[in-house]
C-alpha positions as CSV (number, residue, x, y, z in Angstrom):
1,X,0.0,0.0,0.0
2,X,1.1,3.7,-1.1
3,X,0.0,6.8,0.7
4,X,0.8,10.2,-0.3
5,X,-0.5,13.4,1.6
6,X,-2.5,16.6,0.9
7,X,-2.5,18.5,4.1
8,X,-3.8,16.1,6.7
9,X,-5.2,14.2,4.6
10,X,-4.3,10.6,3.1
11,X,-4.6,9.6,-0.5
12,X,-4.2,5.5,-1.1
13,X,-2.7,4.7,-4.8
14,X,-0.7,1.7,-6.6
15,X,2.0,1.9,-9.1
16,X,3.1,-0.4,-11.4
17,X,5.2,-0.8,-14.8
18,X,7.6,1.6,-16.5
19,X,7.1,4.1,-19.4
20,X,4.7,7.0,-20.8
21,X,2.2,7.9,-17.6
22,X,-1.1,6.5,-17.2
23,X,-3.6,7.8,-14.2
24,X,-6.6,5.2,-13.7
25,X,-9.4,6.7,-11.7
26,X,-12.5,4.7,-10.4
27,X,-16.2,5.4,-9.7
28,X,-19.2,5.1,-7.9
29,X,-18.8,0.9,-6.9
30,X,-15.3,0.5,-6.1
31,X,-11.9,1.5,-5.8
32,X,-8.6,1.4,-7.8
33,X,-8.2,-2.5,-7.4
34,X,-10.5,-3.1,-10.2
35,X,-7.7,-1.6,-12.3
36,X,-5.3,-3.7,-11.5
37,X,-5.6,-6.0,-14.4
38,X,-5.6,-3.4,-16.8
39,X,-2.3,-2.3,-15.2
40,X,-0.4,-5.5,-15.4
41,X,-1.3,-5.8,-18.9
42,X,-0.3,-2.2,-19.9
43,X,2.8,-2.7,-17.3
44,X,5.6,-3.2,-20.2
45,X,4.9,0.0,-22.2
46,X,3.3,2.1,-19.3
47,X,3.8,3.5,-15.6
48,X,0.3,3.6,-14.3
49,X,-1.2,5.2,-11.6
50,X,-4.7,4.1,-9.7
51,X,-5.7,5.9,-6.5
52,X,-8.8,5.9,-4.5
53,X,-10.6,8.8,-4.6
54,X,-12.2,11.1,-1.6
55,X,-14.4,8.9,0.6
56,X,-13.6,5.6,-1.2
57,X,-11.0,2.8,-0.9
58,X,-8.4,3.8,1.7
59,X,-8.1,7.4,1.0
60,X,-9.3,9.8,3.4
61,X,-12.7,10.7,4.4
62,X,-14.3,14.0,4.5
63,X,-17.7,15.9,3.9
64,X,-16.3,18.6,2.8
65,X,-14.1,17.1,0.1
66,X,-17.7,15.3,-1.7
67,X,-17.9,17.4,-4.8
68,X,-16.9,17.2,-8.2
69,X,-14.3,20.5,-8.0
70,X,-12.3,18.6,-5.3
71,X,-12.2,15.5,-7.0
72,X,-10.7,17.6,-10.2
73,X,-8.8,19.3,-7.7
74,X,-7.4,15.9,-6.1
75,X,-5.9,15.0,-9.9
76,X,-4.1,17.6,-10.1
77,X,-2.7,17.2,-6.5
78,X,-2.3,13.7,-6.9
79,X,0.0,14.2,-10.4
80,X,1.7,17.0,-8.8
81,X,2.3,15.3,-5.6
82,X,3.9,12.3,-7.4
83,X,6.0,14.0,-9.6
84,X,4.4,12.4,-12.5
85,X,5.6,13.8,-15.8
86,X,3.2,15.7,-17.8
87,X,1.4,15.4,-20.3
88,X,-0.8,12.3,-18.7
89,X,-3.3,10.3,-20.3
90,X,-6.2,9.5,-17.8
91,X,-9.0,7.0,-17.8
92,X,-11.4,7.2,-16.3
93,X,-14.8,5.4,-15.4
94,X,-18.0,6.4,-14.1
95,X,-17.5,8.8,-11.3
96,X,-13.9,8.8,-12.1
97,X,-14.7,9.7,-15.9
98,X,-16.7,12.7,-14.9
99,X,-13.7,14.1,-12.9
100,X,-11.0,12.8,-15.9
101,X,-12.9,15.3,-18.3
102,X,-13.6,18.0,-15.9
103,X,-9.7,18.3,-15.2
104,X,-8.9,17.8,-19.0
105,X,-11.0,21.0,-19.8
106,X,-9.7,22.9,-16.8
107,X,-6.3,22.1,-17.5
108,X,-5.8,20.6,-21.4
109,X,-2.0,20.9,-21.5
110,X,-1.7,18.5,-18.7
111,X,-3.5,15.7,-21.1
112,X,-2.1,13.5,-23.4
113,X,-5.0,11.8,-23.8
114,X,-8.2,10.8,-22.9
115,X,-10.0,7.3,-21.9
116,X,-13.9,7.8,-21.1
117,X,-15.2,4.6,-19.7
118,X,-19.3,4.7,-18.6
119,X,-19.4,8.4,-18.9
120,X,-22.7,9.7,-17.3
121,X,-23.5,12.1,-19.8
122,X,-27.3,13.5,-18.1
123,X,-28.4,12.3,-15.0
124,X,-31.2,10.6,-16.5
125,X,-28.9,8.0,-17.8
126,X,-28.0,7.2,-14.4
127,X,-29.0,4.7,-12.0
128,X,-31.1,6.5,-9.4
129,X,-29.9,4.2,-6.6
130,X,-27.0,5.6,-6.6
131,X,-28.3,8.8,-4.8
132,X,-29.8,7.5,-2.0
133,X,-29.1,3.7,-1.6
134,X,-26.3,1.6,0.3
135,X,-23.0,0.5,-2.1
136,X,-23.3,-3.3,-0.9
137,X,-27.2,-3.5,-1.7
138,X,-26.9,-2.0,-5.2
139,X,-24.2,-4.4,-6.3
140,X,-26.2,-7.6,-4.8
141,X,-29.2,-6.0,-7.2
142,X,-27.1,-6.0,-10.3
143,X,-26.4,-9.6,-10.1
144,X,-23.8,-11.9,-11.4
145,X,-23.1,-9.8,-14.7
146,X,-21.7,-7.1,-12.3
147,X,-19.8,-9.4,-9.6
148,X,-16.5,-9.0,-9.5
149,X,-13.9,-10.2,-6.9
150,X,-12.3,-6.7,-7.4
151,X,-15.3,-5.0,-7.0
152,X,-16.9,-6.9,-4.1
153,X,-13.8,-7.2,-1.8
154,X,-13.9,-3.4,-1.9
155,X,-16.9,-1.8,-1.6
156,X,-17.2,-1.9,2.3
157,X,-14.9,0.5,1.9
158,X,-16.8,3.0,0.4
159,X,-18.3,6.2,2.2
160,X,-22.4,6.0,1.3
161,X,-22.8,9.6,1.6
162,X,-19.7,10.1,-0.9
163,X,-21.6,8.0,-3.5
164,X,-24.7,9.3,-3.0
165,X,-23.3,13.1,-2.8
166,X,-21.4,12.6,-5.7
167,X,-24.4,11.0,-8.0
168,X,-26.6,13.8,-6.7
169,X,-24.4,16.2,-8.1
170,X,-23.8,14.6,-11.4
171,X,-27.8,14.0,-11.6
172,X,-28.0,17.7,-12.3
173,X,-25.6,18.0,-15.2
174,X,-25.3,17.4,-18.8
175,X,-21.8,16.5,-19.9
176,X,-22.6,16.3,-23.8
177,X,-21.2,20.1,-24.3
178,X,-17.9,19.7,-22.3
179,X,-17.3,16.1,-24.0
180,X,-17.5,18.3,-27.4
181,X,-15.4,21.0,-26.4
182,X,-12.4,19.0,-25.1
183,X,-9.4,19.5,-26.9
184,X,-7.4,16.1,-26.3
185,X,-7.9,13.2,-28.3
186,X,-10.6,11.0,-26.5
187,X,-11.7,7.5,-26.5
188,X,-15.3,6.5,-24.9
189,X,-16.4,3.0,-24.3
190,X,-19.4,1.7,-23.1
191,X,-20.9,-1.6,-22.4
192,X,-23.9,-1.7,-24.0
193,X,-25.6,-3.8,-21.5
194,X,-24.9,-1.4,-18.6
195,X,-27.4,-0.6,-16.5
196,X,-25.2,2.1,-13.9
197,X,-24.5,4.5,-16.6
198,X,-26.3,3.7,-19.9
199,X,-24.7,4.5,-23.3
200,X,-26.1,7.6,-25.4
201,X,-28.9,7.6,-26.7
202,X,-32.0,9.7,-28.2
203,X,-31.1,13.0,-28.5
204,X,-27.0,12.2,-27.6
205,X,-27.4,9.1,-30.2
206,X,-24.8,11.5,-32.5
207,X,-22.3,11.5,-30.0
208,X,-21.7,7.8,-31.1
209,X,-20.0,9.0,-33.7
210,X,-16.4,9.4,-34.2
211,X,-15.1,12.7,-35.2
212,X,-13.1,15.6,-34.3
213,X,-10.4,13.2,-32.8
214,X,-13.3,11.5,-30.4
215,X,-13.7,8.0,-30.6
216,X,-16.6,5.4,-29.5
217,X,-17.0,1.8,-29.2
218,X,-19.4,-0.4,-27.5
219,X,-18.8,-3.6,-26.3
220,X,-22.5,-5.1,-27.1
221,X,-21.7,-8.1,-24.2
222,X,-20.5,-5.9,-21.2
223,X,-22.0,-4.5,-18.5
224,X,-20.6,-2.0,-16.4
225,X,-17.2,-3.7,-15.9
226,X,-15.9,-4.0,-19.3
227,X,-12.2,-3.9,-17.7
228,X,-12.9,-6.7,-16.1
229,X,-15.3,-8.4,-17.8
230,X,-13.6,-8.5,-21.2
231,X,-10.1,-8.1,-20.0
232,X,-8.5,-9.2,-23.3
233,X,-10.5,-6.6,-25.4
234,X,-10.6,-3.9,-22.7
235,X,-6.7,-3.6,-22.6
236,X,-6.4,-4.3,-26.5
237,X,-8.5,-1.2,-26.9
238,X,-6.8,0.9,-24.4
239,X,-3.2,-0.5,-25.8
240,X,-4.2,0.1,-29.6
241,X,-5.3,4.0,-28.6
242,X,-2.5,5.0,-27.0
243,X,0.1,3.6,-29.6
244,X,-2.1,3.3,-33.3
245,X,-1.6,6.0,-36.1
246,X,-4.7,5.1,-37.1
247,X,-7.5,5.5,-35.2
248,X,-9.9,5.0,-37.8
249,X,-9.6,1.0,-36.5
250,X,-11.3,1.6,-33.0
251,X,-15.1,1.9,-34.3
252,X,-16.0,-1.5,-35.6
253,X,-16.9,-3.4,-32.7
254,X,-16.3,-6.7,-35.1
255,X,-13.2,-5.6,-35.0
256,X,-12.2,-6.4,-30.9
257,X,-13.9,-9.5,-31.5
258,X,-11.2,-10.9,-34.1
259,X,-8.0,-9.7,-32.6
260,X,-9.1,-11.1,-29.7
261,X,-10.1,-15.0,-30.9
C-alpha cells in the first residue's frame, strides 16, 4: 500500500510498470483495485497510476471534500504530488470519468489523452440508486453480470454519503457540451448492456460517432465492468489507442472481436 499526503489528509494509490504515464481513476462501486488487471497488462509499455478517490478505498474521508471540483482538484494534487511527468493520459470510469474530463478542460496541457469509460453524460442515464441507496445492496441488485472479486472485496470500503453526494451532483448535469469542447484526443467505451451508466442515446445518439479526434465503441456483451469483464478486449482497446496512427480501426466493434479469438 502507497499513501501520499495533501494537508492532513491521506490519498491510497498503486504503481506499477515503467514508461509514458497513465492515471486510472475509479467510480461510484469500487476503488482502484479493479484496475489492477488493466495495469499489469499495460505494465511493459506504461507507468500507471490508480488511487482511491475522496471517501472511497483507503483514501481519506471527508464531507467537505464530496464534490466534483475537489475530486478535479485531487488529480491535479495527486500528479503533482507524485511527480508524475506531464502530459498524462487518464481513464477514467463512471465517477472517475466525470472528474478525468472536468480536469482535462480545466487544465488541457496537462492531457495527453483521454480514456472515457461509462461516462454519465445526463443524469437521466443514471441509475437513481446511486443517490440514495447503500454500495453493498446496489451491487447484490445487479447480479452476477456485475460481480467481481475486485469490485466486491472493496466496496465496504466505500463512504455511502460520498456515492450518493457525488451522484446527486452529477444528476443535475449534462456533460454532452464539455465532451464536445475538449481539446485532447478522446476514446469513450461503453458496455452496451450497462445498467449504472447507460450508453447515449435519443437526443445524444450523435455522439456515437467518431469525429473531431473522439472515438466510441461499444462492447455489445459488457456491462458496467468491461475492464474486467472483457479483459483481453478492454486492454487491447486501451493498448491500440495509446500507440495506433490510425484510429480510424477503434469503431468496428467486429473488430475487438477478431484480434481477440
Amino acid at each position: 500500500m502507497s499513501i501520499t499526503t495533501v494537508g492532513s489528509h491521506l490519498i491510497h494509490y498503486e504503481v506499477l510498470g515503467r514508461g509514458e504515464p497513465l492515471v486510472f481513476i475509479h467510480g461510484w462501486l469500487g476503488s482502484w483495485r479493479y484496475w489492477w488487471p488493466s495495469m499489469q497488462a499495460l505494465s511493459s509499455r506504461h507507468r500507471s497510476f490508480a488511487f482511491d478517490l475522496w471517501g472511497f478505498g483507503d483514501s481519506s474521508k471527508d464531507l467537505e471534500r464530496y464534490s466534483l471540483p475537489a475530486y478535479v482538484e485531487m488529480i491535479d494534487q495527486f500528479i503533482n504530488q507524485l511527480g508524475i511527468m506531464k502530459p498524462v493520459t487518464l481513464v477514467g470510469h463512471a465517477l472517475g470519468a466525470v472528474a478525468a474530463l472536468q480536469y482535462t478542460n480545466k487544465y488541457p496541457e496537462n492531457i495527453e489523452k483521454l480514456i472515457l469509460v461509462a461516462l454519465p453524460l445526463q443524469g437521466s442515464y443514471l441509475e437513481p440508486r446511486l443517490l440514495d441507496s447503500d454500495p453493498n445492496a446496489i451491487l447484490k441488485t445487479l447480479g452476477k453480470a456485475n460481480s467481481f472479486q475486485e469490485v466486491d472485496a472493496e466496496i465496504r470500503k466505500t463512504d455511502q454519503t460520498a456515492m450518493n453526494a457525488l451522484a446527486a451532483q452529477v444528476a443535475q448535469i449534462s456533460l454532452a457540451n464539455d465532451l464536445v469542447s475538449c481539446s485532447r484526443p478522446t476514446l469513450i467505451v461503453f458496455g452496451d448492456q450497462d445498467t449504472v451508466v447507460r450508453p447515449p442515446g435519443g437526443d445524444l445518439l450523435h455522439l456515437r460517432r467518431s469525429i473531431n479526434n473522439r472515438y466510441y465503441v461499444g462492447l455489445d456483451t459488457c456491462h458496467h465492468f468491461p475492464m474486467l469483464q472483457e479483459k483481453a478486449v478492454f486492454n487491447r482497446l486501451l493498448m491500440d489507442f495509446l500507440h495506433n496512427e490510425n484510429l480510424d480501426e477503434l469503431v468496428p466493434k467486429e473488430y475487438w472481436q477478431r484480434r481477440v479469438r
